[in-house]
N, C-alpha and C positions, 0 to 999 in steps of 0.2 A: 084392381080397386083404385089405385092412384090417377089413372084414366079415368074415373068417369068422372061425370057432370052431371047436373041439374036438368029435368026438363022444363026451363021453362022458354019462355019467346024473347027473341034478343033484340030488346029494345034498349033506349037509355034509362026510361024509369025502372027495370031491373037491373040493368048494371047499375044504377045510384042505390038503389035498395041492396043490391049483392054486394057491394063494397062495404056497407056500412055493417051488413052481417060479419063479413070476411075479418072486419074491425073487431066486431065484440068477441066473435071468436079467440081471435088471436088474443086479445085481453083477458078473457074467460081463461084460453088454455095456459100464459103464463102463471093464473092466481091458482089454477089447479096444480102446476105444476111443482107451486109454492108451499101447498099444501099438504101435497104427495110428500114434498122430502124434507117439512115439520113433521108430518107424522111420522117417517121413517125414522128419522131423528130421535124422537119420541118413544116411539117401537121398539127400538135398539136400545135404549137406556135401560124401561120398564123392562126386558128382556130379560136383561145384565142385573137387573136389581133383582127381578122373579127368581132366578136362577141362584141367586144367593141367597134368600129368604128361604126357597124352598130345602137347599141344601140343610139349613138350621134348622128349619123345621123335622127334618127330615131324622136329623143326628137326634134333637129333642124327643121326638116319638120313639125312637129306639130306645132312649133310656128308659119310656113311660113304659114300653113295652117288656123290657129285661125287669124291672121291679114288678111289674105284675105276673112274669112268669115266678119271680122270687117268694112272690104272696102265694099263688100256686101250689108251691111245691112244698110251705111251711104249713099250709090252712089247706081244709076241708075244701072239692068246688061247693057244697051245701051252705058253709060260713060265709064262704067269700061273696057268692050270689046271697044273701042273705043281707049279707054288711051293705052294699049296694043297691040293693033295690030298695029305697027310698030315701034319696037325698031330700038336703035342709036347706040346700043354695037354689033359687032359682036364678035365672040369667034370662034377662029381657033386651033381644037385639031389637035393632035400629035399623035402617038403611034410609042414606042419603044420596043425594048425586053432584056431583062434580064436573064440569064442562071442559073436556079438554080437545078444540079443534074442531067444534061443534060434535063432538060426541061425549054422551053424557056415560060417566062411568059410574058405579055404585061403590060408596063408601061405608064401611060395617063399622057399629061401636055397640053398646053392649055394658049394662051398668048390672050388679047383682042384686038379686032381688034381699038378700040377710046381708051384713053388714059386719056382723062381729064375726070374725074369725075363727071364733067357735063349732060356726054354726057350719063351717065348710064342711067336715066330718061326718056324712050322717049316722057312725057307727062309736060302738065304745071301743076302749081297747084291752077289754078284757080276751076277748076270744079271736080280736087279730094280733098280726103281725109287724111290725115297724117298717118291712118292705111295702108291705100296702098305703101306710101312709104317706113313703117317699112316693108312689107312683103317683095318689092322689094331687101331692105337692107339684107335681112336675105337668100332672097333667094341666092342673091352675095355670101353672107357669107360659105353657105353651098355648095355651086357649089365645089369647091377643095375638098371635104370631098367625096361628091358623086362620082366624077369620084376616087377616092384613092379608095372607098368602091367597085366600079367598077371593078377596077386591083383586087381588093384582092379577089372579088367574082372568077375570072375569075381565078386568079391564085391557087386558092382553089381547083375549078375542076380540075385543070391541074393535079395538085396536084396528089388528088385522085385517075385520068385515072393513071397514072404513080406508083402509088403507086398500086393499084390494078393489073398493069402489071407487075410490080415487084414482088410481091406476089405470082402469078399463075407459074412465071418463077422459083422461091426459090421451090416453093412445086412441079412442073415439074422433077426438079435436085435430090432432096432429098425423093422423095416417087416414082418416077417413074426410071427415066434416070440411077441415081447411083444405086440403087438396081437388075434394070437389068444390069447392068455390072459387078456388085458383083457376081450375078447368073451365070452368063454364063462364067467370070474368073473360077469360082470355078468348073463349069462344063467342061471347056475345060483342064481345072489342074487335075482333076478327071479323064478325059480320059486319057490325055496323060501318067496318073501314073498309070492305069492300062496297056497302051500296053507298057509302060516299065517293069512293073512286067512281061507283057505275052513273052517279049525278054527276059526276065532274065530266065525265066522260060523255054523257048526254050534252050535257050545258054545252061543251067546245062544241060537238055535231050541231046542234042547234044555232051557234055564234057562226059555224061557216056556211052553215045554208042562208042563214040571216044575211051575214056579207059577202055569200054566191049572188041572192036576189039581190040585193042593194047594188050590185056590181053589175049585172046583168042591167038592171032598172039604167044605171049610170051610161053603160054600153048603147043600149035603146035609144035612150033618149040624144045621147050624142050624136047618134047614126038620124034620129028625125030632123036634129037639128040642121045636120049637113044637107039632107034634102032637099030641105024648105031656103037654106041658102043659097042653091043651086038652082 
């Protein structure tokens, strides 16, 4: 691969033209290169940050999970699916975007549709439990976490597609693109410095037949000259 070349004809107007590619190249593959290890950068952070958000989240849902097996085991499944199906809160998400590295990430927010704290509940508490309403509670709790864990999942992938594009593009530039322009500069320099040897080399053959004849011409006429003096 790092052997080959271009086909084109090696003249100097494409070594002017393949120099000046060979140029943006090299410029192209530095800013990619700049780009690749901001985003790694980046990657790494978002990473490190996912990985602790989700851990919380993670511990959070287990508590959501342990009070509602408590509500379970104290309540009816008839009461508890009962208490539940029809909540008083609605929740109206959002999604926005954010640019990071020319990749556009989604950003989730999220306002409640009731307002009084009331209205969180949509059950009495005659026929539940108090574990029910701690799971309820926790579940509120955790809802901002989950959708934040959400963006950051999502922006993670982006992440990656992007980063991995960038990657294949850096190693495109640098193992393929620039070394065939290297090759085939060197091979159209290579020609062109031998047909100017093969001119130069014409030119002297030509210079000594030029100054054979002139000498010969010179010889002649010296020889008529002696003749005609005799």
């Amino acid at each position: 691969m790092a052997d080959e070349r271009l086909n084109v004809n090696p003249t100097r107007m494409q070594l002017t033209r393949l120099k000046r590619r060979l140029a943006t190249a090299r410029r192209g593959h530095k800013l990619m290169k700049d780009k690749r290890d901001e985003l790694m950068k980046n990657f790494l952070e978002l990473a490190k940050e996912n990985a602790r958000l989700r851990s919380e989240v993670e511990e959070a849902l287990a508590v959501v999970y342990k009070d509602f097996e408590k509500a379970r085991a104290v309540m009816s499944s008839e009461v508890l699916e009962e208490s539940l199906m029809y909540p008083k809160q609605g929740v109206k998400l959002s999604v926005s975007r954010r640019n990071i590295m020319s990749v556009n990430v989604p950003v989730f927010d999220f306002t409640a549709a009731a307002e009084e704290r009331g209205n969180l509940l949509p059950y009495g508490f005659a026929r539940t439990s108090g574990e029910l309403d701690g799971a309820m509670a926790a579940v509120t709790a955790v809802f901002p976490d989950l959708l934040e864990l959400a963006a950051r999942e999502k922006e993670t992938q982006l992440l990656a597609a992007e980063l991995e594009k960038t990657r294949r593009r850096v190693n495109a530039l640098e193992y393929v693109m620039i070394p065939r322009l290297e090759n085939t500069i060197r091979y159209i320099q290579m020609k062109l410095d031998e047909n100017e040897r093969g001119s130069q080399t014409r030119l002297m053959k030509v210079k000594d037949m030029v100054l054979n004849d002139a000498h010969s011409y010179a010889e002649r006429l010296r020889e008529g000259e002696d003749v005609i003096g005799r």
